[in-house]
C-alpha positions in Angstrom: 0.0 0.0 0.0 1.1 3.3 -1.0 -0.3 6.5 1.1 0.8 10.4 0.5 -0.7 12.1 3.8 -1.8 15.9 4.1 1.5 16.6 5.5 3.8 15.5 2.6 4.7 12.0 4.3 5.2 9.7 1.4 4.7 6.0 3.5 4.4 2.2 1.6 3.3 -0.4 3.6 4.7 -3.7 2.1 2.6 -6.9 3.4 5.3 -9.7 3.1 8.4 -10.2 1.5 8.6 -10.8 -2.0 5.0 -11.7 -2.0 4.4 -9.9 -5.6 4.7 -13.6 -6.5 1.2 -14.1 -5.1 -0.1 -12.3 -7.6 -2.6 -11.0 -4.8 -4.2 -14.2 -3.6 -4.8 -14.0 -0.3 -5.1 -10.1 0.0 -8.1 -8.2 -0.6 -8.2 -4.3 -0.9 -10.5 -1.9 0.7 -9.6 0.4 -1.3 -9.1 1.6 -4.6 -6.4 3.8 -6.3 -6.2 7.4 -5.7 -9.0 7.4 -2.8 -8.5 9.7 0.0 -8.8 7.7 3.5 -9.2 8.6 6.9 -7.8 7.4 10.4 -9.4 4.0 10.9 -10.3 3.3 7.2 -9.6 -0.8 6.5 -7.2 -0.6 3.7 -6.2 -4.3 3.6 -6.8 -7.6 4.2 -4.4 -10.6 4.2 -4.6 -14.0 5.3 -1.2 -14.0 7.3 -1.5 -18.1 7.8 -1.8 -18.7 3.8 0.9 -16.3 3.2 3.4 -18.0 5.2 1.9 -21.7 4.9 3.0 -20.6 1.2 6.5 -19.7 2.2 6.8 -16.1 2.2 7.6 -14.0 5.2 4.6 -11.9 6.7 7.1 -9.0 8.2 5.2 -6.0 7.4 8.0 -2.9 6.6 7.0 0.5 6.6 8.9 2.3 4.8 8.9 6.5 4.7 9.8 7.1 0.8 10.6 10.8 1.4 12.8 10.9 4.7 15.3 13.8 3.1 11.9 16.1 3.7 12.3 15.4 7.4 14.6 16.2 10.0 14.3 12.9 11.8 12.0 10.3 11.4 11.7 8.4 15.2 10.3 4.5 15.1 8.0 3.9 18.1 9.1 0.4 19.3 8.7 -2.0 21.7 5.4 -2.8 22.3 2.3 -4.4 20.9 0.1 -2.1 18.1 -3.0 -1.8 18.7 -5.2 -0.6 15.6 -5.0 3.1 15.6 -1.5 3.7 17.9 1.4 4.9 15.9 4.3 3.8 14.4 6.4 6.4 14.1 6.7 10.1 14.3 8.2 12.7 11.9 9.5 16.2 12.8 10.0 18.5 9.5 
């Protein structure tokens, strides 16, 4: 998943490892290109289990695409995400 927020923050969230190979079986989108989402809005579904029972890794990276448009960009780690907490945070 690709996002641009209102800020500028260029962020892809990349479900699995090289699971491009999947051709998209076992994801379904929410969402469709170029629509402008909210806090909260489901973007994605996956089927972690089917994903790795077909041997690809489920890490999740999230990846800021522009970090030269921020001063630092500060990973909040070390504990479990609950939907809605953040990830990191960004200072311009």
């Amino acid at each position: 998943i690709s996002l641009a927020s209102d800020k500028g923050a260029e962020v892809l969230i990349h479900v699995g490892l090289d699971t491009v190979m999947l051709k998209g079986e076992h994801y379904t989108a929410h969402v469709e290109n170029g629509a402008v989402v909210k806090k909260g809005d489901l973007l994605l579904e996956f089927d972690m289990a089917a994903i790795a029972e077909a041997g690809y890794d489920t890490i999740t990276p999230v990846v800021i695409c522009n970090t030269d448009d921020y001063k630092e960009v500060v990973r909040l780690t070390g504990k479990t995400v609950e939907p809605g907490n953040p990830v990191m945070e960004l200072e311009k």
